[in-house]
TIZA-297065 format. One record per residue (C-alpha): x, y, z; residue in three letters; residue number from 1. Coordinates in nm, 4 decimals. Example, Ala and Ser with C-alpha at 12.3 -4.5 7.8 and 13.67 -1.06 7.14 Angstrom:
u,v,w,res,n
1.2300,-0.4500,0.7800,ALA,1
1.3670,-0.1060,0.7140,SER,2
END
This chain:
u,v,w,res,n
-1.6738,-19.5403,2.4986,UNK,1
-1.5306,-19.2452,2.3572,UNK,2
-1.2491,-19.0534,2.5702,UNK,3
-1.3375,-18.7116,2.7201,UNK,4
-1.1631,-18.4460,2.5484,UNK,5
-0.8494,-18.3249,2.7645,UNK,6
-0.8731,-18.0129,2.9225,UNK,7
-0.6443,-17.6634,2.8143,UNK,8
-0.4438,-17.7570,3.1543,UNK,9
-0.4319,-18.0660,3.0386,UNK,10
-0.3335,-18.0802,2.6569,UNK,11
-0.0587,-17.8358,2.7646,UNK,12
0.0587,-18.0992,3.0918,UNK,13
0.0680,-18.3540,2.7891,UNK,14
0.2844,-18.1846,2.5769,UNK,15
0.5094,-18.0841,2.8309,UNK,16
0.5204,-18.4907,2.9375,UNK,17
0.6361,-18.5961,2.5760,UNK,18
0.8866,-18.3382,2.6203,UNK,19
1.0263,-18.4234,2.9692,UNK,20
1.0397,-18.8130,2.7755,UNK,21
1.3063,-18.6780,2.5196,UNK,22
1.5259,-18.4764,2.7890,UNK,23
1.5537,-18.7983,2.9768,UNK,24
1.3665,-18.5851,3.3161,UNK,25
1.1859,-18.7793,3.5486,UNK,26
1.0505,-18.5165,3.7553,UNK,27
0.9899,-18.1292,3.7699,UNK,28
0.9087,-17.9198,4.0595,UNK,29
0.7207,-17.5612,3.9606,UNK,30
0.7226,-17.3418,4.2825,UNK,31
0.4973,-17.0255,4.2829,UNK,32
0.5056,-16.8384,4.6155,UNK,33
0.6233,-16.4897,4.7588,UNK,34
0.9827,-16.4441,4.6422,UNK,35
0.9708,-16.7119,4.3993,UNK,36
0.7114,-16.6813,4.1451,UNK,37
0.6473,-16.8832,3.8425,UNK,38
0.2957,-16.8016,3.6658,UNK,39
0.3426,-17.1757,3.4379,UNK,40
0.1773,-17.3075,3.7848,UNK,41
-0.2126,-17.1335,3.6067,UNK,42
-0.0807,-17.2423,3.2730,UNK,43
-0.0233,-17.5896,3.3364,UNK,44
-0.3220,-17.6722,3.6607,UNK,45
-0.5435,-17.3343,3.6689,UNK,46
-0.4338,-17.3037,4.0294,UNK,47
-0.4010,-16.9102,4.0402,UNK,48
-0.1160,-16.9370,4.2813,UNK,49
0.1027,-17.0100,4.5913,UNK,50
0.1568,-17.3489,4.5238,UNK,51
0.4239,-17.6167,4.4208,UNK,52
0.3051,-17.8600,4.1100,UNK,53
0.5341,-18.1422,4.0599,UNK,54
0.4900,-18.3170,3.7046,UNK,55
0.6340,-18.7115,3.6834,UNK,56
0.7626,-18.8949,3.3501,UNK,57
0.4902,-19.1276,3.3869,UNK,58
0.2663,-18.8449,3.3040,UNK,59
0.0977,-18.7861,3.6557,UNK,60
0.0642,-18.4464,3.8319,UNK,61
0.0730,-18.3300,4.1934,UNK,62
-0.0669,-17.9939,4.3079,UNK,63
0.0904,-17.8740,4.6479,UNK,64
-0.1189,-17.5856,4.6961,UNK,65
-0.1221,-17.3071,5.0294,UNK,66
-0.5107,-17.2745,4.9979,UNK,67
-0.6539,-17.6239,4.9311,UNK,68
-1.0005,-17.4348,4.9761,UNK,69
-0.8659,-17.2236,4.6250,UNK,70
-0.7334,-17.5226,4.4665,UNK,71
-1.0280,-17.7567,4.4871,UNK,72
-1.2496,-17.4902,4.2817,UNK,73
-0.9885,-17.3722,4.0543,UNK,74
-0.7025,-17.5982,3.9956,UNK,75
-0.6703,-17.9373,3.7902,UNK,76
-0.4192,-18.1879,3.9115,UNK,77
-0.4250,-18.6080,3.9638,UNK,78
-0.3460,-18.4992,4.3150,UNK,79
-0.3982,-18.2043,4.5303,UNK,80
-0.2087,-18.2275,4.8475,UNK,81
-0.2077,-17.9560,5.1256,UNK,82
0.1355,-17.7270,5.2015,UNK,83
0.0557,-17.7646,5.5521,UNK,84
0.0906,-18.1245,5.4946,UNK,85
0.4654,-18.0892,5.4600,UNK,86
0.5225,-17.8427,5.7332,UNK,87
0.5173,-17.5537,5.3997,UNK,88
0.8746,-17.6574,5.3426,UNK,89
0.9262,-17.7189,4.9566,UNK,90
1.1972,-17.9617,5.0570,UNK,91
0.9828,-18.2048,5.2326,UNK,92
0.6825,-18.1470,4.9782,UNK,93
0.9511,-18.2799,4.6756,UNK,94
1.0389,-18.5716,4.8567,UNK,95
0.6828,-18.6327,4.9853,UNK,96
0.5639,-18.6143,4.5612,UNK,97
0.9268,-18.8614,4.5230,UNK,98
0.7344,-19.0746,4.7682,UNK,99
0.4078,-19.0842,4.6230,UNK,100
0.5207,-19.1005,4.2122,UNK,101
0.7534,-19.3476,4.3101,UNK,102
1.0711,-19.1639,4.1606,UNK,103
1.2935,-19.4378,4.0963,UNK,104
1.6571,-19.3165,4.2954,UNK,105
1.8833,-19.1622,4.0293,UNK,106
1.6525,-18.9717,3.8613,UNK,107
1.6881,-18.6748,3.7207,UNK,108
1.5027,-18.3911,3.9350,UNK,109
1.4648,-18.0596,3.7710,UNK,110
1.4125,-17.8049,4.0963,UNK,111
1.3000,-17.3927,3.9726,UNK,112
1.5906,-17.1801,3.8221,UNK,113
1.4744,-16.8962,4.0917,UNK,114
1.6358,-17.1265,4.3771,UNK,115
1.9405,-16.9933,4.5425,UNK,116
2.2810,-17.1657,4.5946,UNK,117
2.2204,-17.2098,4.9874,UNK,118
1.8628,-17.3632,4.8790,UNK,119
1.9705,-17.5438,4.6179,UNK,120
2.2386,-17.7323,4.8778,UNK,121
2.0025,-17.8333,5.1122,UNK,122
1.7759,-18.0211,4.8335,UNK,123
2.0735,-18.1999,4.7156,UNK,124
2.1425,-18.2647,5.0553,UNK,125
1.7743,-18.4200,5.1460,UNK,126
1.7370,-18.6160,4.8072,UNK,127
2.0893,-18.7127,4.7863,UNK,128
1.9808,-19.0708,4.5899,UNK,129
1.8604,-18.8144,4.2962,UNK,130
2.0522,-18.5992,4.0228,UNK,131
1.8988,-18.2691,4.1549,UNK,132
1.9218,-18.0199,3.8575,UNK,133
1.8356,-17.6289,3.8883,UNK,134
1.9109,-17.4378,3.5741,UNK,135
1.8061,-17.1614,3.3928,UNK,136
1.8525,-17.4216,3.0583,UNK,137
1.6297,-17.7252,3.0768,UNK,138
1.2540,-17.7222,3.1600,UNK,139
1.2518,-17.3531,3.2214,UNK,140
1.3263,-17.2585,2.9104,UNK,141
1.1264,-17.4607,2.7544,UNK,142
0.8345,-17.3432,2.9698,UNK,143
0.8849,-16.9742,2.8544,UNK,144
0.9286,-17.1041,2.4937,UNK,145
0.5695,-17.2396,2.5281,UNK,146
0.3954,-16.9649,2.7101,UNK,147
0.5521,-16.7423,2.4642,UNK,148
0.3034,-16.8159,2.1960,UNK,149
-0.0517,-16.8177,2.3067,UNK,150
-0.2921,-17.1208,2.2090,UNK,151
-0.6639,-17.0690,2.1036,UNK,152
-0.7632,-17.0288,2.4710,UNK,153
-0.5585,-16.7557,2.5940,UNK,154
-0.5573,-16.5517,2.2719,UNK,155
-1.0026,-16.5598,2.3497,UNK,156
-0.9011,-16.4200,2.6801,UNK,157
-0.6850,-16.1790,2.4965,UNK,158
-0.9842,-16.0409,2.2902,UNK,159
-1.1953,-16.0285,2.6084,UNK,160
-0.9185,-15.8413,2.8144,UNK,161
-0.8220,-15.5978,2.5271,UNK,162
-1.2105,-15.4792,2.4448,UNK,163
-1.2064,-15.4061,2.8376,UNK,164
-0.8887,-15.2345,2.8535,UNK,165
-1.0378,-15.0213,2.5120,UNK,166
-1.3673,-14.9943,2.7061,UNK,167
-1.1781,-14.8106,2.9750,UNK,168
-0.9867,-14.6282,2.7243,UNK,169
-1.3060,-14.4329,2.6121,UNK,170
-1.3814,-14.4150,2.9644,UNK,171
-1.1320,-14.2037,3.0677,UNK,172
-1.1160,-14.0107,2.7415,UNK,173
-1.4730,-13.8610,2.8354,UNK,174
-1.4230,-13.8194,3.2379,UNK,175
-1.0836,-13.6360,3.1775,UNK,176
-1.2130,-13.4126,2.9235,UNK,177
-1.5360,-13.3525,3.1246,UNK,178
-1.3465,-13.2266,3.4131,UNK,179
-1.4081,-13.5325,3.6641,UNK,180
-1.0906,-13.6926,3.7171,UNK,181
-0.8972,-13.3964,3.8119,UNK,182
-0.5813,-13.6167,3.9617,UNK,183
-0.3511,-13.8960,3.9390,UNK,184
-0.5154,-14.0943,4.2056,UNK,185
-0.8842,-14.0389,4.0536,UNK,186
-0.7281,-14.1671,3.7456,UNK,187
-0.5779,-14.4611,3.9011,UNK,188
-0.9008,-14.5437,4.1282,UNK,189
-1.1526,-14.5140,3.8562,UNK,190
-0.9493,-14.7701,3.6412,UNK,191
-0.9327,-15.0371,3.9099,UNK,192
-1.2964,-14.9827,4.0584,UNK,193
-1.4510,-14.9827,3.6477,UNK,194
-1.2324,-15.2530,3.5317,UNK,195
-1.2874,-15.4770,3.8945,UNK,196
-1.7111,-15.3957,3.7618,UNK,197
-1.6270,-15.5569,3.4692,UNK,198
-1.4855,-15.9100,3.6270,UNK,199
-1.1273,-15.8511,3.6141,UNK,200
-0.9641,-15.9549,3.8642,UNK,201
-0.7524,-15.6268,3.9440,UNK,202
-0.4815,-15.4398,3.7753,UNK,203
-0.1790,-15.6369,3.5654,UNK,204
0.0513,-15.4234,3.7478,UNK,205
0.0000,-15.0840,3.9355,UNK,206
-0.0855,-14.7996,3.7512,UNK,207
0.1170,-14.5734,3.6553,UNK,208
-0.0585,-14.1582,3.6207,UNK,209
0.1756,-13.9316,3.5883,UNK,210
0.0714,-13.5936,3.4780,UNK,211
0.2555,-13.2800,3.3293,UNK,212
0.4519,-13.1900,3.5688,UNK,213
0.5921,-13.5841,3.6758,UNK,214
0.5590,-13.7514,3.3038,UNK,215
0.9313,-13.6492,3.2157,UNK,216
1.0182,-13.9825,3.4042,UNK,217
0.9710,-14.3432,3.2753,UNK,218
0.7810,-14.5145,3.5419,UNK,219
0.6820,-14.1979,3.7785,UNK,220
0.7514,-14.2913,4.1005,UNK,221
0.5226,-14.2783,4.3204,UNK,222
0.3095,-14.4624,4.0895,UNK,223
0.0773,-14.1934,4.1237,UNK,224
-0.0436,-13.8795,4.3726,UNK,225
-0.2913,-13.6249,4.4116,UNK,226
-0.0770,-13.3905,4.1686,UNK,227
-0.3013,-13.2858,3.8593,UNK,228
-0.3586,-13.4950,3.5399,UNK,229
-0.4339,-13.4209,3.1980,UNK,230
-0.3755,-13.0206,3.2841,UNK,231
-0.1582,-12.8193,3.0469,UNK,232
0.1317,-13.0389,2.8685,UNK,233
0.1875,-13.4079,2.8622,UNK,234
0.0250,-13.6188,3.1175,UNK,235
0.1412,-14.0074,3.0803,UNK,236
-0.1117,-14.3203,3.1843,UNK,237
0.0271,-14.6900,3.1793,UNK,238
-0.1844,-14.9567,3.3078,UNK,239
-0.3182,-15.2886,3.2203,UNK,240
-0.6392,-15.4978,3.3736,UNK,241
-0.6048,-15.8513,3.4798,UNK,242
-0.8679,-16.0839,3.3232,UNK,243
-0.8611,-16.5022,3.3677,UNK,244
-0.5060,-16.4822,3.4788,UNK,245
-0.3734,-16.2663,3.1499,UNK,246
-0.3040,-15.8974,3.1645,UNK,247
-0.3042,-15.6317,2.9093,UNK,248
-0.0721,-15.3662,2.8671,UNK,249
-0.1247,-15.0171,2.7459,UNK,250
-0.0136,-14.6545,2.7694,UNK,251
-0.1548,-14.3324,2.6683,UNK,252
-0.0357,-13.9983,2.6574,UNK,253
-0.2925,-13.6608,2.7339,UNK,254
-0.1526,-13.3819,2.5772,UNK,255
-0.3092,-13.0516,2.7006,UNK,256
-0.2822,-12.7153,2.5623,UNK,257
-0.1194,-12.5350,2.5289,UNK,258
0.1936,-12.7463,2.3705,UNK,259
0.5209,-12.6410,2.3147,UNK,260
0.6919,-12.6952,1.9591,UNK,261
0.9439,-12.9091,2.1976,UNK,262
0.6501,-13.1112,2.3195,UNK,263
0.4510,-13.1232,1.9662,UNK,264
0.8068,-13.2753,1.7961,UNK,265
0.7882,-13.5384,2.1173,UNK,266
0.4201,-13.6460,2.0156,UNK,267
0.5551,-13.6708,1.6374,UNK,268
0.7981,-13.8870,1.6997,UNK,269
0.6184,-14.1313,1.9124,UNK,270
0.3565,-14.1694,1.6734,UNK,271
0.6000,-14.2251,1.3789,UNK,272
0.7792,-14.4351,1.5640,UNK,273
0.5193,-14.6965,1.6446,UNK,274
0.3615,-14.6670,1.3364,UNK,275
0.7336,-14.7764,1.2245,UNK,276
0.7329,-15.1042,1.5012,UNK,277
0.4178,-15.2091,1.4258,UNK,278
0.4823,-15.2020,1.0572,UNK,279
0.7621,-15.4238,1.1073,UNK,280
0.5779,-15.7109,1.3131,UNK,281
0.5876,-15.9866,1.1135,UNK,282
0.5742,-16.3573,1.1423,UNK,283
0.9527,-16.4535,1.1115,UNK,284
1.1283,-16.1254,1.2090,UNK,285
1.4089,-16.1406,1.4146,UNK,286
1.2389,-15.8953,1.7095,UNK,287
1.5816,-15.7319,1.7873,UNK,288
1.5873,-15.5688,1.4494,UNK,289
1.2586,-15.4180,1.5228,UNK,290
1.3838,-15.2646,1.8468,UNK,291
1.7210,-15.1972,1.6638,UNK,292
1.5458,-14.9862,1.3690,UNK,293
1.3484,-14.7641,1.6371,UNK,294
1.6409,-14.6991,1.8501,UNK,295
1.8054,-14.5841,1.5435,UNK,296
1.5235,-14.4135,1.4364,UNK,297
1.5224,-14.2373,1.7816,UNK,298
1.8761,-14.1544,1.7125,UNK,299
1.8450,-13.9837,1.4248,UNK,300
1.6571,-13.7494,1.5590,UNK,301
1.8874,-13.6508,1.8933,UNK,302
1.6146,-13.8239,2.1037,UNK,303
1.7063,-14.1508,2.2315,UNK,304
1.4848,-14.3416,2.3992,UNK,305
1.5719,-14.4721,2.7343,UNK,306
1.3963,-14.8388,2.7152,UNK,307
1.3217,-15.1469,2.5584,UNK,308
1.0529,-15.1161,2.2851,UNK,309
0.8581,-15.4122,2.3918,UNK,310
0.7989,-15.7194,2.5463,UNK,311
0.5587,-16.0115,2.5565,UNK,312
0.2808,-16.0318,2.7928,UNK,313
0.0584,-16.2947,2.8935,UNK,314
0.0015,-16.3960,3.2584,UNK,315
0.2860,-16.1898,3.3547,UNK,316
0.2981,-15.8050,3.2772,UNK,317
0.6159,-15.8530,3.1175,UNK,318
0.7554,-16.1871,2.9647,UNK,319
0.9069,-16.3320,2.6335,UNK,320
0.9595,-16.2484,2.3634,UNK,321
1.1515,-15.9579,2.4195,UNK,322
1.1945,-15.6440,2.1594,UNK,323
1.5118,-15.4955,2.2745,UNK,324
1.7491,-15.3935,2.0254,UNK,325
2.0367,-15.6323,2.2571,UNK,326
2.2474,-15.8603,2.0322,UNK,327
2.1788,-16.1822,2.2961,UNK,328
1.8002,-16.0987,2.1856,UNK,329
1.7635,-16.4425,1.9673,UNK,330
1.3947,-16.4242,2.0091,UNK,331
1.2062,-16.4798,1.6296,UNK,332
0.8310,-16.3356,1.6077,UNK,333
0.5684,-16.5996,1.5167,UNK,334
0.2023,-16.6412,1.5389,UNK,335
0.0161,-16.6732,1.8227,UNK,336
0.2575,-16.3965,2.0609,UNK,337
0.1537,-16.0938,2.1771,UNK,338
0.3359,-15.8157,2.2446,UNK,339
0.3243,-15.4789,2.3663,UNK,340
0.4929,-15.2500,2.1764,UNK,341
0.5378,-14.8996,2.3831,UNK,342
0.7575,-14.6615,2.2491,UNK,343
0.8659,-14.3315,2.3924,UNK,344
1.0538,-13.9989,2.4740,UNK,345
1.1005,-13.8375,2.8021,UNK,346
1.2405,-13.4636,2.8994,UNK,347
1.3287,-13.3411,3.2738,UNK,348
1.1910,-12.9117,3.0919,UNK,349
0.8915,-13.0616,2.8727,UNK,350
0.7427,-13.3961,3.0467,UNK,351
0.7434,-13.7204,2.8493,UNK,352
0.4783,-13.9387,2.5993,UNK,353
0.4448,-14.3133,2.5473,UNK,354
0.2061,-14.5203,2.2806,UNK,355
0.1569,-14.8483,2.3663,UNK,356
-0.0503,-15.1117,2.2212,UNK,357
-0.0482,-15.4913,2.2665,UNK,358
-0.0116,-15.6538,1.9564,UNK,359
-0.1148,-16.0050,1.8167,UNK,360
0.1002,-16.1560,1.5629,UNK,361
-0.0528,-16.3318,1.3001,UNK,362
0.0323,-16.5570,0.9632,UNK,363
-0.0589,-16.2333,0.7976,UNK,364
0.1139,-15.9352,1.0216,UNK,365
0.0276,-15.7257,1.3073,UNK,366
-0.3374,-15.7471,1.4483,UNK,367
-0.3627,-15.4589,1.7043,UNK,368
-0.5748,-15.5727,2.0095,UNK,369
-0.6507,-15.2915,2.1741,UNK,370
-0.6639,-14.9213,2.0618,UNK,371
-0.4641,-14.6752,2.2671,UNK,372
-0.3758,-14.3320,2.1732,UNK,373
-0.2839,-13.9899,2.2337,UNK,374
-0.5390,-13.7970,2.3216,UNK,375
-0.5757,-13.4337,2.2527,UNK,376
-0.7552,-13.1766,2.4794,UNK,377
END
């Protein structure tokens, strides 16, 4: 009888099993709850959250989850055992999955890299018959290597997520220059109510509205208030929608008039500048020299920007590879990551602008997934 075909969940479990084989690790613990999280729990069992997954050598899987009501329709494990099981302590719930996977003693245990020191004690303490590693080396990295570039399934989410984010877009282009979302907070609330119509989930992050006379910073705080948008000058929007898991990532600026030249030399360089990025995304790239060449580009001109130019995203707003123009920035562009390139200026007189688009790196270049912009009014 031929096999049934594995699942996304778990092709990428099997993977991660061959490569647990070569490190010599018996064992990994992924914990994703309030203080501690760690997204690879969807990536590797579908379970959107608040639980522990423990993945054995042997190639078996237990799913610790909060909500066993959640897990049973979402998540894909050999096991699914409830939290409340193990008195929600994550140090019982690892030696209950030692227990069950029979974890031979001396085994090497790799525990998350988020644990503290006092934490990390009392595990070695409990399961003192087992090499208890925690590490920001090891399985973690290797975990945000993978997630880094997107398979086949997530980069179809992608598409579906971007042409609702561009959906949006156009959305808000017409309301704002009809007059009907007057402030920040209409902004913000017609984005999450359209985008939650749609079947996303929610927001990637909160939105960030910020109009002329709060755009000078780079993440406006408060996120957003009845103060006017898209009025005379620059008015700055950053959001992204939340779709299967995976979030997109975009900014646009609304530049009213009348414009100063101060402003209209802002809006120039923004645009040249990630016209310059995106030219320069390329499979094999180093991405600090992108970041590197816009800072200096930025420089050039007397206006420095205060920020990274990028980052990955995927089911976290922000995640590898990074496009910071930092020496320790090793990361190399290849197919299959997206990343949100977003730069920008900011002024305490004349208010600030930001482009941002998330980008899809292909064997031939840049494919731009969704279609921000300055808009004009």
């Amino acid at each position: 009888m031929k096999a049934e075909p594995l699942s996304v969940c778990e092709k990428r479990r099997e993977d991660l099993y061959d490569w647990m084989a070569g490190e010599g690790t018996h064992l990994v613990m992924i914990e994703d709850c309030e203080g501690r999280r760690n997204p690879a729990i969807r990536w590797l069992s579908g379970q959107p959250g608040d639980a522990l997954l423990f993945l054995s050598a042997d190639r078996r899987s237990v799913l610790v989850p909060w909500d066993i009501n959640i897990a049973m329709l979402h998540a894909e494990a050999d096991a699914l055992i409830p939290y409340a099981e193990f008195e929600r302590r994550p140090v019982r719930a690892l030696q209950g999955a030692v227990d069950r996977l029979g974890i031979p003693k001396g085994s090497r245990i790799e525990i998350p890299a988020s644990t503290s020191y006092p934490r990390f004690l009392n595990y070695v303490e409990e399961l003192s018959d087992f090499d208890i590693i925690c590490s920001e080396g090891g399985v973690w990295a290797e975990l945000e290597k993978r997630r880094a570039v997107k398979d086949e399934a997530e980069i179809k989410i992608y598409r579906k997520v971007s042409a609702m984010t561009d959906e949006i877009i156009g959305l808000l282009e017409k309301n704002i220059r009809a007059g009907s979302l007057k402030t920040e907070t209409d902004v913000a609330h017609f984005i999450d109510r359209e985008s939650r119509g749609m079947g996303c989930e929610g927001a990637g992050f909160e939105t960030i509205a910020a109009g002329p006379a709060r755009s000078f910073a780079i993440h406006a705080f408060p996120a957003y208030t009845g103060e006017p948008f898209g009025g005379s000058g620059l008015s700055i929007l950053d959001f992204g929608l939340t779709y299967a898991g995976y979030t997109s990532d975009v900014t646009l600026t609304v530049a009213g008039e009348p414009l100063s030249k101060a402003q209209e030399k802002m809006l120039s360089l923004t645009e040249k500048a990630y016209k310059l990025a995106v030219s320069m995304v390329k499979n094999g790239i180093p991405a600090k020299d992108i970041g590197m060449t816009v800072d200096a580009f930025f420089a050039r001109h007397k206006k420095p920007m205060p920020h990274a130019l990028g980052h990955g995203i995927g089911l976290q707003a922000h995640e590898a590879p990074s496009l910071r123009g930092r020496a320790d920035n090793d990361w190399i562009l290849e197919p299959g990551m997206i990343i949100a390139v977003e730069p920008g200026i900011y002024d305490p007189a004349h208010g600030g602008c930001r482009l941002e688009n998330d980008i899809l790196i292909t064997e031939n270049g840049a494919e731009a997934l969704t279609n921000s912009r300055i808009i004009r009014l």
